[in-house]
DSSP file (Angstrom, degrees, kcal/mol; ACC not computed):
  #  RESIDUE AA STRUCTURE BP1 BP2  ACC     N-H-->O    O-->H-N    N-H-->O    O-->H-N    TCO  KAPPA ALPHA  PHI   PSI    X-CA   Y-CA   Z-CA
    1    1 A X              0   0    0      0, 0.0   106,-1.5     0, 0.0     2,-0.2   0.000 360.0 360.0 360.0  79.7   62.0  104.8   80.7
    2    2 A X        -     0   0    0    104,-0.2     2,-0.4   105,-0.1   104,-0.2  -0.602 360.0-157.5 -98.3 167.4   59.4  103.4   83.1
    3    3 A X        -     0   0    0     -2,-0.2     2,-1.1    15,-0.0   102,-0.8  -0.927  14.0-131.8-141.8 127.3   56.2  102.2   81.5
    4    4 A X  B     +A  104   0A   0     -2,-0.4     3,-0.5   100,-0.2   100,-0.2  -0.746  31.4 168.8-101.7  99.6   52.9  102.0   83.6
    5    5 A X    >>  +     0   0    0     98,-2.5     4,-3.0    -2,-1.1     3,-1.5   0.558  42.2 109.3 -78.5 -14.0   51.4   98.7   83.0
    6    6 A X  T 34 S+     0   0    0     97,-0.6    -1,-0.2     1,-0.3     4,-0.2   0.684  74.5  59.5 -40.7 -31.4   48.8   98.6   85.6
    7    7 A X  T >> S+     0   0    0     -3,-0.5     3,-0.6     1,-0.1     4,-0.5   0.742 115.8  37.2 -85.9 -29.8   45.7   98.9   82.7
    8    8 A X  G X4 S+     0   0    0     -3,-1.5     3,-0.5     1,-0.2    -2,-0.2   0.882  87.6  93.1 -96.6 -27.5   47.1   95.5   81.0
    9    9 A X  G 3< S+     0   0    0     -4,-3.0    -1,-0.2     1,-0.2    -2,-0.1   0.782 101.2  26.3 -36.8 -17.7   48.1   93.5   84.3
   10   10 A X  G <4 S+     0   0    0     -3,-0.6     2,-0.7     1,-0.2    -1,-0.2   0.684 106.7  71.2-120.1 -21.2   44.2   91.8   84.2
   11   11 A X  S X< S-     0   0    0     -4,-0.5     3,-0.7    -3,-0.5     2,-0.3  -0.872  77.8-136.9-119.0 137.9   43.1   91.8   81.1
   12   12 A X  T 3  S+     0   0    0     -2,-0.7    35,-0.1     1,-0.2     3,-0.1  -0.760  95.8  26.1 -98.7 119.2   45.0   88.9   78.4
   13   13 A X  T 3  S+     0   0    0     33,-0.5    -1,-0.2     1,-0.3    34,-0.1  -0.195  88.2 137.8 114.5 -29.0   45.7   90.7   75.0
   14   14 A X    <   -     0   0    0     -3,-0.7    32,-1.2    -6,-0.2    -1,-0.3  -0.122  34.6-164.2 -53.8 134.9   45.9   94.3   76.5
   15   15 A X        -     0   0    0     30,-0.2     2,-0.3    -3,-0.1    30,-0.2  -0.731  26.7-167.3-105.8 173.8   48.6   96.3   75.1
   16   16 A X        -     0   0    0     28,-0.3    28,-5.2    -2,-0.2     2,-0.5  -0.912  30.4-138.6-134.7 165.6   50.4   99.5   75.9
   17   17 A X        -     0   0    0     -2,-0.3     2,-0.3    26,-0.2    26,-0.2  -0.888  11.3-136.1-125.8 137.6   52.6  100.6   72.7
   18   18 A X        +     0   0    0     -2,-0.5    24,-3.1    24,-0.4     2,-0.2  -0.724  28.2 165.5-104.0 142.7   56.5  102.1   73.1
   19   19 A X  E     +B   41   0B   0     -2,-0.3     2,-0.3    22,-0.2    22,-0.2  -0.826  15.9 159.1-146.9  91.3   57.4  104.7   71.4
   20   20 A X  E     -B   40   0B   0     20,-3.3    20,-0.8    -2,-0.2     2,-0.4  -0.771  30.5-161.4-112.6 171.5   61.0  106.2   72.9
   21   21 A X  E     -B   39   0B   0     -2,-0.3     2,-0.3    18,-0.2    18,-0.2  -0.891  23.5-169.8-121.8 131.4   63.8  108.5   71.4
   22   22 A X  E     -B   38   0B   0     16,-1.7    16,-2.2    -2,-0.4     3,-0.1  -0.811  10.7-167.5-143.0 108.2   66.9  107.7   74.0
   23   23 A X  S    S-     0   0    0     -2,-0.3    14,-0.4    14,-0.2     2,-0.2   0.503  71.7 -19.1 -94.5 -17.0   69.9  110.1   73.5
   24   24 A X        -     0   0    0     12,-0.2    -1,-0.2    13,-0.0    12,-0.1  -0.930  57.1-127.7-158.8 178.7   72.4  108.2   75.5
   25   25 A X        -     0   0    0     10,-0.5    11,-0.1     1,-0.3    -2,-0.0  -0.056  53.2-120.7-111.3  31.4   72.0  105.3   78.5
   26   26 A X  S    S+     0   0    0      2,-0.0    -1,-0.3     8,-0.0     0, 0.0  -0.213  79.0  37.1  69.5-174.2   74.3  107.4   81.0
   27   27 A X        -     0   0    0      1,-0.1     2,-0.4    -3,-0.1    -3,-0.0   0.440  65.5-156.0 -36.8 141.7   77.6  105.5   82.2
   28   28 A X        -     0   0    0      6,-0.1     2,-0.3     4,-0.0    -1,-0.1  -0.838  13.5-133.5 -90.2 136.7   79.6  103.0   79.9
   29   29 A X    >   -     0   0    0     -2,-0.4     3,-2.3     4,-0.3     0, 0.0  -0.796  49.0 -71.8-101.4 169.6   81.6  100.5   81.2
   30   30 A X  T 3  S+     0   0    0     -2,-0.3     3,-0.1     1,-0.2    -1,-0.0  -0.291 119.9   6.8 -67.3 160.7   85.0  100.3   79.7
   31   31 A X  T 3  S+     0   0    0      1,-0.2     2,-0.3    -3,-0.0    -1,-0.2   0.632  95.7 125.5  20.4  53.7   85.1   99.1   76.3
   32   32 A X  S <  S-     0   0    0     -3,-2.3    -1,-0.2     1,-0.1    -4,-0.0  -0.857  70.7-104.2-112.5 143.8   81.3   99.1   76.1
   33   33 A X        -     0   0    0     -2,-0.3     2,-0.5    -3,-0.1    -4,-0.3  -0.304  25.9-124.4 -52.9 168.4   80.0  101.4   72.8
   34   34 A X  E     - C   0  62B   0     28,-0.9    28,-2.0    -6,-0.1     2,-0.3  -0.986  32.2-155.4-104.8 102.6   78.7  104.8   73.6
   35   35 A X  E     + C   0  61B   0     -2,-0.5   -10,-0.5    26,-0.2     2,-0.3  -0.584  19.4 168.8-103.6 142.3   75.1  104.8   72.0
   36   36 A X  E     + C   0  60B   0     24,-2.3    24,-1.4    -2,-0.3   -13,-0.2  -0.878  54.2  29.0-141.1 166.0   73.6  107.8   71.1
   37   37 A X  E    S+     0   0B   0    -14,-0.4   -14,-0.2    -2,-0.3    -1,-0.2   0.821  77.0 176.7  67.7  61.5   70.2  108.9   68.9
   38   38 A X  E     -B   22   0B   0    -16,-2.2   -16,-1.7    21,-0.2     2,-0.3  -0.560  10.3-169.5 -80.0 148.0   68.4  105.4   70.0
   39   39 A X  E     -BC  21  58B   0     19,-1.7    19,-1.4   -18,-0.2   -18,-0.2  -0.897   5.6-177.1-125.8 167.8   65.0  105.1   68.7
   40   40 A X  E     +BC  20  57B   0    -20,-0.8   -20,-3.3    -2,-0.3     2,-0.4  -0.752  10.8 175.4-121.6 143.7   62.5  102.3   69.8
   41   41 A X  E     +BC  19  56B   0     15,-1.6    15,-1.6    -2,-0.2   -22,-0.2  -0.915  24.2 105.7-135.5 147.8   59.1  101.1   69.1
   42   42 A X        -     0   0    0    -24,-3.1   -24,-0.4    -2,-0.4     2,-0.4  -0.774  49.8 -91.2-165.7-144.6   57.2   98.4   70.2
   43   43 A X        -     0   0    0     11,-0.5    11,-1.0   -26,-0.2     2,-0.3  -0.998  10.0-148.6-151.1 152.7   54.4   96.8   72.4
   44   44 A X  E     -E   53   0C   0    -28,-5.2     2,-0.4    -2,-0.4   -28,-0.3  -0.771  34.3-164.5-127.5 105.1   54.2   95.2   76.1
   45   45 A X  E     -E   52   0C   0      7,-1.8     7,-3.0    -2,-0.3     2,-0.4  -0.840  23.4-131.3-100.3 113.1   51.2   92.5   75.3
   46   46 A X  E     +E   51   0C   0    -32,-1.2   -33,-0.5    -2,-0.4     5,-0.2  -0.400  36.6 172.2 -44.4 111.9   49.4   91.0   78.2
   47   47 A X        -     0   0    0      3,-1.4     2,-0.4    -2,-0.4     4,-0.1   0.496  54.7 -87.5-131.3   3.4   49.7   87.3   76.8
   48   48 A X  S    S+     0   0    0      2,-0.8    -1,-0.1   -37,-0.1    -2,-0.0  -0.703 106.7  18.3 133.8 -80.6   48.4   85.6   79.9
   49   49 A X  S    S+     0   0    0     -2,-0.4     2,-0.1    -3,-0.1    -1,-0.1   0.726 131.5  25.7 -89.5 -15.3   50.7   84.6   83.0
   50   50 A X  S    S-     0   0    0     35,-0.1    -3,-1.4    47,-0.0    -2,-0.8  -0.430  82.9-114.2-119.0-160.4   53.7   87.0   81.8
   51   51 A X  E     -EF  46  84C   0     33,-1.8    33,-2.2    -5,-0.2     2,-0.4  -0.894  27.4-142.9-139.0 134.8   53.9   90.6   79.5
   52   52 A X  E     -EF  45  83C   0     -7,-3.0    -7,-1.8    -2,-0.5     2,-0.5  -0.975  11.4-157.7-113.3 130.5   55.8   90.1   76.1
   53   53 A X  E     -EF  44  82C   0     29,-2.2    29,-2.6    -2,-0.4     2,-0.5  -0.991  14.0-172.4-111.8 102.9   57.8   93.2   75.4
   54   54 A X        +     0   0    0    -11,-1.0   -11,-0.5    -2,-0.5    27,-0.2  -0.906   7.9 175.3-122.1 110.0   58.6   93.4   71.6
   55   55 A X        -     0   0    0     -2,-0.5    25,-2.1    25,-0.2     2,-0.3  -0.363  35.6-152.1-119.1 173.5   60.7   95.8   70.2
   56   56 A X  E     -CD  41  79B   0    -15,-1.6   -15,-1.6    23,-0.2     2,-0.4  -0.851  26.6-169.7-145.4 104.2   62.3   97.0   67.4
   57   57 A X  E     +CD  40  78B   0     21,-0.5    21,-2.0    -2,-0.3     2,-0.3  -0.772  15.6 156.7 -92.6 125.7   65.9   99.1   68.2
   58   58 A X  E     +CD  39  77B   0    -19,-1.4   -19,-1.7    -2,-0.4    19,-0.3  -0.967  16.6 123.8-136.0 131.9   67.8  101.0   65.8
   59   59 A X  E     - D   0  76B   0     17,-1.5    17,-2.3    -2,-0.3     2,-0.3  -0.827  51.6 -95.4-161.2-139.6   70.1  103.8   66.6
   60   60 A X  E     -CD  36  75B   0    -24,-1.4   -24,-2.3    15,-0.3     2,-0.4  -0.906  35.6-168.1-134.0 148.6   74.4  105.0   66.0
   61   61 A X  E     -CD  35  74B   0     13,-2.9    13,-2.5    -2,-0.3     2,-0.6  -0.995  20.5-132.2-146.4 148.7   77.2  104.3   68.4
   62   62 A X  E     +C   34   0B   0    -28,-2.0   -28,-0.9    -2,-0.4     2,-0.3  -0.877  42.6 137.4-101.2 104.7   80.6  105.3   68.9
   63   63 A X        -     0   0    0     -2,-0.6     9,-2.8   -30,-0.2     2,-0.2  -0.720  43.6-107.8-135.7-162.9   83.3  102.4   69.6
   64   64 A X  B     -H   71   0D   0     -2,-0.3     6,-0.2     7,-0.2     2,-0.2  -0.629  38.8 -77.5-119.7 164.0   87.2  102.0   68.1
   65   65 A X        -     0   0    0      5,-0.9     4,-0.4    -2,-0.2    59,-0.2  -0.424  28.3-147.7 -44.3 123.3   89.0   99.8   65.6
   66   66 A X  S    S+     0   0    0     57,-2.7    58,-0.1    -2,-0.2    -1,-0.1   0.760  98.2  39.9 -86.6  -2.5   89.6   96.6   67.4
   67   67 A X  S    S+     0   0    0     56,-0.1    65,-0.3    64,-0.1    -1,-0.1   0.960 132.4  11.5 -76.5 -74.8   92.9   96.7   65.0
   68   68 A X  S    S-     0   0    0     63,-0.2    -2,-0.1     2,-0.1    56,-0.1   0.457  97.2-120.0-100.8 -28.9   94.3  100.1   64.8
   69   69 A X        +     0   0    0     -4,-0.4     2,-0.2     1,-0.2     3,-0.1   0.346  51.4 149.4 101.7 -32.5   92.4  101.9   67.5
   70   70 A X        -     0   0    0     -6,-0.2    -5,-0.9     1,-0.1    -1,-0.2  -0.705  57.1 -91.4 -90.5 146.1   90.4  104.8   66.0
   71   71 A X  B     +H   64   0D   0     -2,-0.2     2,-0.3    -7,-0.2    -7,-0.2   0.461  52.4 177.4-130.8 130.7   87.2  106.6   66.8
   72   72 A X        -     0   0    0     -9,-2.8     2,-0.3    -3,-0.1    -1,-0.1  -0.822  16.3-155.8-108.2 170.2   84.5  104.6   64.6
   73   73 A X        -     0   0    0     -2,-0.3     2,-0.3   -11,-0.2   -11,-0.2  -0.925  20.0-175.8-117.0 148.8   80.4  105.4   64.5
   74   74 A X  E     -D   61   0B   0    -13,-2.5   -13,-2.9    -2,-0.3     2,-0.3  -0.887  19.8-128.2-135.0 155.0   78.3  102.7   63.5
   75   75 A X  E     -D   60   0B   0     -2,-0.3   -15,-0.3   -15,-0.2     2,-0.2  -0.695  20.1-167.4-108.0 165.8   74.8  102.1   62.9
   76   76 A X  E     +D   59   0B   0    -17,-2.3   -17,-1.5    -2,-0.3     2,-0.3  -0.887  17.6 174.4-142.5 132.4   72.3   99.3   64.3
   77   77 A X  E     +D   58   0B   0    -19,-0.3   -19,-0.3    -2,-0.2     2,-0.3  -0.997  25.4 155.9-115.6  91.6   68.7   97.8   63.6
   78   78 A X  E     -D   57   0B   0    -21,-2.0   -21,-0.5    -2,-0.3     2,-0.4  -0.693  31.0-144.6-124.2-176.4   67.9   94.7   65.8
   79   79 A X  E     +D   56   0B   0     -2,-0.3   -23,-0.2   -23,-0.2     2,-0.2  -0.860  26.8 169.6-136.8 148.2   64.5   93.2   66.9
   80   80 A X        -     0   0    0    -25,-2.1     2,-0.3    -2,-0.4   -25,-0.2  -0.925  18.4-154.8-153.9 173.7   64.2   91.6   70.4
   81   81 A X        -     0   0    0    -27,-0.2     2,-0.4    -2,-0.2   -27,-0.2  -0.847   8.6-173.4 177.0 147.2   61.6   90.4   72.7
   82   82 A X  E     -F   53   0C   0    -29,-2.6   -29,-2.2    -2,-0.3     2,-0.7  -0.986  16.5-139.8-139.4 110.6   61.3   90.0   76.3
   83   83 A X  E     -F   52   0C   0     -2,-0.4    15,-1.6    13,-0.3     2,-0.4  -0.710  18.2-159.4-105.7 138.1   59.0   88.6   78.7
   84   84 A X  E     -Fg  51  98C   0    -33,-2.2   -33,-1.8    -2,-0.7     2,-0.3  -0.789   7.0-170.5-123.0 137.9   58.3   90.3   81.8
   85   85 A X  E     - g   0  99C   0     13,-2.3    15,-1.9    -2,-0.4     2,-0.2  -0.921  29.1-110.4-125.1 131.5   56.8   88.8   85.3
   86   86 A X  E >   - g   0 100C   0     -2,-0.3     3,-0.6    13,-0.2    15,-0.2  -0.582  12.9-144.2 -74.8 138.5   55.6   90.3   88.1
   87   87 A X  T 3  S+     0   0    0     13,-2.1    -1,-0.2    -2,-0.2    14,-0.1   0.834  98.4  63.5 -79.2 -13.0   57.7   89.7   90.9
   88   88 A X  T 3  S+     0   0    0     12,-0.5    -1,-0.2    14,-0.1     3,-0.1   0.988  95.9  84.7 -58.7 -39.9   54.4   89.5   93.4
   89   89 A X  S <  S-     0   0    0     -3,-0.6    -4,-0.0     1,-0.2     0, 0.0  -0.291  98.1-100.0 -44.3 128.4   53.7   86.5   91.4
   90   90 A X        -     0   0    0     -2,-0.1     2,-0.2     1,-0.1    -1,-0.2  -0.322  45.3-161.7 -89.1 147.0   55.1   82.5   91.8
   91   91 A X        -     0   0    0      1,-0.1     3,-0.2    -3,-0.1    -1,-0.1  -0.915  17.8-171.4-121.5  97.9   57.7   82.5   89.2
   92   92 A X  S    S+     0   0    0     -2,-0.2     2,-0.4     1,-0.2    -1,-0.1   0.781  74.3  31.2 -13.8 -68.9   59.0   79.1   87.9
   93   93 A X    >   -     0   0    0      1,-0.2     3,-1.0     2,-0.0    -1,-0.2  -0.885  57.8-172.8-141.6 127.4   61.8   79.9   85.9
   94   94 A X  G >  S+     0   0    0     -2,-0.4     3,-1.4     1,-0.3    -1,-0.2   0.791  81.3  56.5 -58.6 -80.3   63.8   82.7   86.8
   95   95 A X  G 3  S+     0   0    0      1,-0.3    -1,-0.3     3,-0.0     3,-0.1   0.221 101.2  59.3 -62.6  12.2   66.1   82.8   83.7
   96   96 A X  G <  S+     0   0    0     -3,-1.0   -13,-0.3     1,-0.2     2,-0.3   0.602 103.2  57.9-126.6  10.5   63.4   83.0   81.3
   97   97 A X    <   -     0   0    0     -3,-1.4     2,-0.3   -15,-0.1   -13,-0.2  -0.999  63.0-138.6-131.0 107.3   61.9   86.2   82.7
   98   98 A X  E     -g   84   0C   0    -15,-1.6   -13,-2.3    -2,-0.3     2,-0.3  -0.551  34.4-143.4 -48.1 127.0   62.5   89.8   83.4
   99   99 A X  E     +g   85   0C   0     -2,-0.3     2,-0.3   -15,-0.2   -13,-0.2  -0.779  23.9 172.0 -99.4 164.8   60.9   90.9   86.6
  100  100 A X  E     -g   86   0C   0    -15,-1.9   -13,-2.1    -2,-0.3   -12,-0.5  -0.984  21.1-139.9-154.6 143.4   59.3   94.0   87.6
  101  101 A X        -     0   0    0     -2,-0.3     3,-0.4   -15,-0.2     2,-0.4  -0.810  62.8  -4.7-108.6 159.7   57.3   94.8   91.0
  102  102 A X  S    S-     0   0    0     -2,-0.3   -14,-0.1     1,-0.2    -2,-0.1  -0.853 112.4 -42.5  97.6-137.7   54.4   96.7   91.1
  103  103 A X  S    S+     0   0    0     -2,-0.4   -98,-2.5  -100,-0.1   -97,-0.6   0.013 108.7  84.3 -95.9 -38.6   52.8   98.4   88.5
  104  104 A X  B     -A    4   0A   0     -3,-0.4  -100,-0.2  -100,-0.2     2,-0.2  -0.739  50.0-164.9 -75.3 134.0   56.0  100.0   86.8
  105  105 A X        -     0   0    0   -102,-0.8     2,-0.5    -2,-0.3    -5,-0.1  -0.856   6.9-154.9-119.1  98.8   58.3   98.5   84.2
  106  106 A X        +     0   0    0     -2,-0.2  -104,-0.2  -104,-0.2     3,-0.2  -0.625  17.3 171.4 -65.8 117.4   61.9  100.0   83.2
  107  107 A X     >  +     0   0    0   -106,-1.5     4,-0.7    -2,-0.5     5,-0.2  -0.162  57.8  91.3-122.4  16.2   62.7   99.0   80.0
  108  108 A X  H  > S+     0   0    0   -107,-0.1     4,-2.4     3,-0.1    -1,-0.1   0.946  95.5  37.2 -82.0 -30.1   65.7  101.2   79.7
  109  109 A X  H  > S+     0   0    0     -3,-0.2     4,-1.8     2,-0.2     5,-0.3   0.809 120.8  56.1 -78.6 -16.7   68.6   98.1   81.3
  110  110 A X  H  > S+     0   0    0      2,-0.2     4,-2.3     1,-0.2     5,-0.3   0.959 113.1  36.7 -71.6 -55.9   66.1   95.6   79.0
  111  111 A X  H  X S+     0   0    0     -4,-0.7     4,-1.7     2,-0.2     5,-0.2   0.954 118.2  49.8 -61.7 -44.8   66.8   97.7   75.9
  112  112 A X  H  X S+     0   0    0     -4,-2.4     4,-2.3    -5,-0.2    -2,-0.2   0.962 113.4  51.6 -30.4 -80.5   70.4   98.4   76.9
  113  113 A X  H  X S+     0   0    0     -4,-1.8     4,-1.9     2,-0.2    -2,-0.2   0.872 104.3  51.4  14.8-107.5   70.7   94.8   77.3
  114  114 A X  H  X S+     0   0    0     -4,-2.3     4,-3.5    -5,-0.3     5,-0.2   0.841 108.2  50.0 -17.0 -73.8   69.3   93.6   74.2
  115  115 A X  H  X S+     0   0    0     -4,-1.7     4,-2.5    -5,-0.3    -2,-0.2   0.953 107.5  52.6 -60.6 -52.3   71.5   95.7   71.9
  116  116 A X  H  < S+     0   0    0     -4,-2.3    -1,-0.3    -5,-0.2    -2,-0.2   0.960 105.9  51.1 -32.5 -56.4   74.5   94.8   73.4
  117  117 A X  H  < S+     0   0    0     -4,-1.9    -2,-0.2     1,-0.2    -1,-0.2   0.935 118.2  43.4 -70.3 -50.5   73.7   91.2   73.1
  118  118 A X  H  < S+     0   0    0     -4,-3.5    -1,-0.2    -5,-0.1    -2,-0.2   0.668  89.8  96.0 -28.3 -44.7   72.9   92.0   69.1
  119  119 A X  S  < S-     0   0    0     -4,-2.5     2,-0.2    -5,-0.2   -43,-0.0  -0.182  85.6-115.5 -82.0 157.7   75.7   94.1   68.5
  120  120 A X        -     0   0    0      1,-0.1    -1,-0.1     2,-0.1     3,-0.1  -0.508  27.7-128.2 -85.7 170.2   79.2   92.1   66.8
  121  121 A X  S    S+     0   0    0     -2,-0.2     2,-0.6     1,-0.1    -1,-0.1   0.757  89.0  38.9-102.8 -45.2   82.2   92.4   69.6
  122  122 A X        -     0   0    0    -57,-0.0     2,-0.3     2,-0.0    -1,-0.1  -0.810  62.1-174.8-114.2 157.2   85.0   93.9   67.0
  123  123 A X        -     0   0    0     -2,-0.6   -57,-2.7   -59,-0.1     2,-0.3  -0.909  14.0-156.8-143.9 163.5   84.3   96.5   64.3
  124  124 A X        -     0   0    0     -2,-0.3     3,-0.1   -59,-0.2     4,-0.1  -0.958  19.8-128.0-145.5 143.4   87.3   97.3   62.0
  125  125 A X  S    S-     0   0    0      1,-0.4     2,-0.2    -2,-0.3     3,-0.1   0.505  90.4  -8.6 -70.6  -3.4   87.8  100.6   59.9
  126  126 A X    >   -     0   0    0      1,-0.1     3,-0.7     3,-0.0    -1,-0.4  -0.888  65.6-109.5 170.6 165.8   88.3   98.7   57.2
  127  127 A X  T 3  S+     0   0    0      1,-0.3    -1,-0.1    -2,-0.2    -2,-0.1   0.930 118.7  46.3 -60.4 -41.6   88.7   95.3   55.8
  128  128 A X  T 3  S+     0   0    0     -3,-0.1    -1,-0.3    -4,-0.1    -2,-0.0   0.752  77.0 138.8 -77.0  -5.2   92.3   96.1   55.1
  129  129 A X    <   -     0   0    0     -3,-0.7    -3,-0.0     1,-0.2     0, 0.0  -0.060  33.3-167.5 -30.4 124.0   93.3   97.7   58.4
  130  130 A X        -     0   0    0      1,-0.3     2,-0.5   -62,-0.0    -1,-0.2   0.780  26.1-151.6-101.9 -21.6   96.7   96.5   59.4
  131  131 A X        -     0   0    0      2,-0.0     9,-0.9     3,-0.0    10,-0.6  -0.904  26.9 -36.6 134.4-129.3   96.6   97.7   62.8
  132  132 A X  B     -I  139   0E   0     -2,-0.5     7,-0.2   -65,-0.3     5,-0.1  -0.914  56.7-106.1-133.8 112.6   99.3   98.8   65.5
  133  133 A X        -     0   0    0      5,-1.4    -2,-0.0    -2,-0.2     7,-0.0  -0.210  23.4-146.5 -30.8 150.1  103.0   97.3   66.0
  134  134 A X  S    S+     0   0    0      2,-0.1    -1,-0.2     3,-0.1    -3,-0.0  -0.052  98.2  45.1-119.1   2.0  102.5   95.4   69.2
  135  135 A X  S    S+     0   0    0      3,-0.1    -2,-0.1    12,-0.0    -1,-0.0   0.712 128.1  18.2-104.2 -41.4  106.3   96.5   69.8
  136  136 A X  S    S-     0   0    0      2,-0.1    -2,-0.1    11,-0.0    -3,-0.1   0.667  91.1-129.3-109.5 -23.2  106.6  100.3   68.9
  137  137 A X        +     0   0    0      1,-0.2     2,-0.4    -5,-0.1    -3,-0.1   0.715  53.5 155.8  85.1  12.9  102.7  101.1   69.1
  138  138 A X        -     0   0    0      2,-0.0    -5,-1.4     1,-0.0    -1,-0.2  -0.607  54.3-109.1 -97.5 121.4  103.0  102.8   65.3
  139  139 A X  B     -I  132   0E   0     -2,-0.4     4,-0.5    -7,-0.2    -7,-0.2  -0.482  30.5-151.5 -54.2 139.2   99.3  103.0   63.1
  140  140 A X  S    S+     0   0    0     -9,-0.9    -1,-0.2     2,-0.1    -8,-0.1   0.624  92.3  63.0-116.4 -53.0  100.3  100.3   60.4
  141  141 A X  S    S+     0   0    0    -10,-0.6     3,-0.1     1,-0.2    -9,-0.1   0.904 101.5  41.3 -64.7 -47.2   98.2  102.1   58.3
  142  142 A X  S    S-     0   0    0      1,-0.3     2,-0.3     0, 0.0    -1,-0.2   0.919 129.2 -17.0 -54.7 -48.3  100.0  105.5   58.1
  143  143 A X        -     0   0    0     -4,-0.5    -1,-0.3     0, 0.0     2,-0.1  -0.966  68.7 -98.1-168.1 158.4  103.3  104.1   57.9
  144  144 A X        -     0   0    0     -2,-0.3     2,-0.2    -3,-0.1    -4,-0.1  -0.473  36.6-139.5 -98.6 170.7  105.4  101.1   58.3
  145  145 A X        -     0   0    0     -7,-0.1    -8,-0.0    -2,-0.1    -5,-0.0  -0.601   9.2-129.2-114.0 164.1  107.5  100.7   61.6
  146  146 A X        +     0   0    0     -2,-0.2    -1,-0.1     2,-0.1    -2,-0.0   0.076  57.4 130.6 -76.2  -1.4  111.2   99.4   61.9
  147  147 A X        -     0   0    0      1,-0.0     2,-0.4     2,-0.0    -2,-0.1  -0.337  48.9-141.4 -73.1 162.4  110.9   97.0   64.4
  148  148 A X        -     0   0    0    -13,-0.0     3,-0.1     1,-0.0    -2,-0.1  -0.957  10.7-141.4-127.3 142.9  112.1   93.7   64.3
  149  149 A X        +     0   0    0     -2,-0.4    -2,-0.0     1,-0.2    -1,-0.0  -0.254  53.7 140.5-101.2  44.0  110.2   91.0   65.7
  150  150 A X        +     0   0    0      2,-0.1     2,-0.3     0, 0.0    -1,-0.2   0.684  25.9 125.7 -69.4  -8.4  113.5   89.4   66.9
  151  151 A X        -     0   0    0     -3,-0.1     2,-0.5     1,-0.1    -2,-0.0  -0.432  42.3-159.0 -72.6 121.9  112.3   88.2   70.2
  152  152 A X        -     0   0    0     -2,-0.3     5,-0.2     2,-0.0     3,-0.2  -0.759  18.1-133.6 -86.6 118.8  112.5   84.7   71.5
  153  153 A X    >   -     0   0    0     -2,-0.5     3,-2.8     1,-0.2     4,-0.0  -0.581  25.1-133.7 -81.4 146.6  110.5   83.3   74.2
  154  154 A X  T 3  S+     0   0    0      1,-0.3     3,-0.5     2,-0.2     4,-0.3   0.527  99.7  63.2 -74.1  11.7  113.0   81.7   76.2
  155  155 A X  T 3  S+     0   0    0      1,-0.2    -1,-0.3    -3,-0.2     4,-0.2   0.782 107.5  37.8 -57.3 -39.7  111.0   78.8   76.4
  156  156 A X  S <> S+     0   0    0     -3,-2.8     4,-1.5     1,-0.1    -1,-0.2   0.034  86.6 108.5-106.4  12.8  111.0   78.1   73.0
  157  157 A X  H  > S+     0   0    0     -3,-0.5     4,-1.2     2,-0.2    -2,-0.1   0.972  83.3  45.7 -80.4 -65.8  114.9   79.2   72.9
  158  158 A X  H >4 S+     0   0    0     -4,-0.3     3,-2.7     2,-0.2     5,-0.3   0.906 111.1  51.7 -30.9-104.4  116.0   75.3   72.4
  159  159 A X  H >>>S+     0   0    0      1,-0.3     4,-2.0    -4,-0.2     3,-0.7   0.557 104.4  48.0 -19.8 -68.0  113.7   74.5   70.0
  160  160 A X  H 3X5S+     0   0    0     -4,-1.5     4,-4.2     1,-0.2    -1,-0.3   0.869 109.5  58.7 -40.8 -49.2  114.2   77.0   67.7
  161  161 A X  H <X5S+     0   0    0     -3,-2.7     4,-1.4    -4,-1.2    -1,-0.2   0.894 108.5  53.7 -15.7 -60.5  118.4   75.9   68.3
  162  162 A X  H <>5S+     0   0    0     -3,-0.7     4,-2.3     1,-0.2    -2,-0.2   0.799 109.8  40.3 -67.5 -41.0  117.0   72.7   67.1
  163  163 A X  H  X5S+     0   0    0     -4,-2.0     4,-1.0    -5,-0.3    -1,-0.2   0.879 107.8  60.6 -66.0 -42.5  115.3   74.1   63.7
  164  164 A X  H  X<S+     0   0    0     -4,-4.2     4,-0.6    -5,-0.5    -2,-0.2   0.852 110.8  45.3 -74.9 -19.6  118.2   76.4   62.9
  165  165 A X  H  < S+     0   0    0     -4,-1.4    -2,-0.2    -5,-0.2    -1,-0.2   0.882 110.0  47.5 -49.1 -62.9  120.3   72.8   62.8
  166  166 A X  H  < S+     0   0    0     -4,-2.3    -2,-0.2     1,-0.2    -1,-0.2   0.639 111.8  57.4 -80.1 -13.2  118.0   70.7   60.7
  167  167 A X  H  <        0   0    0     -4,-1.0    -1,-0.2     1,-0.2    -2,-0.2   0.847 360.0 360.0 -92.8 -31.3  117.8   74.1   58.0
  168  168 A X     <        0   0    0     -4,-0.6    -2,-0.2    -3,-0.2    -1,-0.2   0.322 360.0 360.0 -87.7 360.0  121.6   74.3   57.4
């Protein structure tokens, strides 16, 4: 989604105004959401030495139960805002700026970006999700599994000696 800025680059106040539909960002990385129907609208505002990019993201994404494992979609709304520098230009501080060279700005890894940063790190299918045995792999929720949790680490093999003494 490159953006031709070239009409605001001189004059302080100029806007150009975003208006995107984005129907996926291409490649995931593992146990990144899969975002689909994105919408965003905004502005890129000439504000004097930089461009302020302010947006307003909403769209659905696909990730799993961080319990149990299964397919969720989920919705999202965030606001962001992003100032963007030309790289021909002396830049001070680095980290407080997007760069862009030219005349063109791609706002698709900015938007990407953004929502990510927004978004919470586990989602659950529900509050009450019990998960998956972490012996047998079995949905907690469907039914309950037989295992017994019987395992000692042999680290802790003494101690435990010591506990089963002091209870009798």
């Amino acid at each position: 989604m490159n953006y031709d800025v070239s009409s605001i680059l001189k004059v302080r106040g100029a806007k150009i105004s975003v208006d995107e539909s984005i129907a996926a960002f291409g490649e995931t990385e593992a146990g990144e959401p899969e975002f689909n129907d994105v919408s965003v609208k905004g502005e890129i505002v000439n504000i004097g030495d930089v461009l302020e990019f302010s947006a307003k993201a909403r769209g659905r994404f696909r990730t799993e139960c961080a319990r149990c494992l299964k397919p969720l979609e989920e919705s999202f709304s965030i606001e962001f805002s992003e100032m963007l520098k030309n790289v021909d230009e002396e830049i001070t501080d680095r980290d407080a700026v997007v760069t862009f060279s030219g005349f063109t700005v791609d706002l698709t890894d900015i938007i990407r970006s953004n929502i990510l940063v927004n978004l919470s790190t586990k989602y659950l299918c529900s509050e009450e999700c019990k998960g998956i045995c972490s012996i047998c792999g079995a949905d907690l929720n469907e039914s309950p599994c037989h295992c017994t949790n019987d395992y000692i680490d042999p680290r802790m093999e003494g101690l435990k000696r010591l506990l089963d003494k002091q209870e009798v």
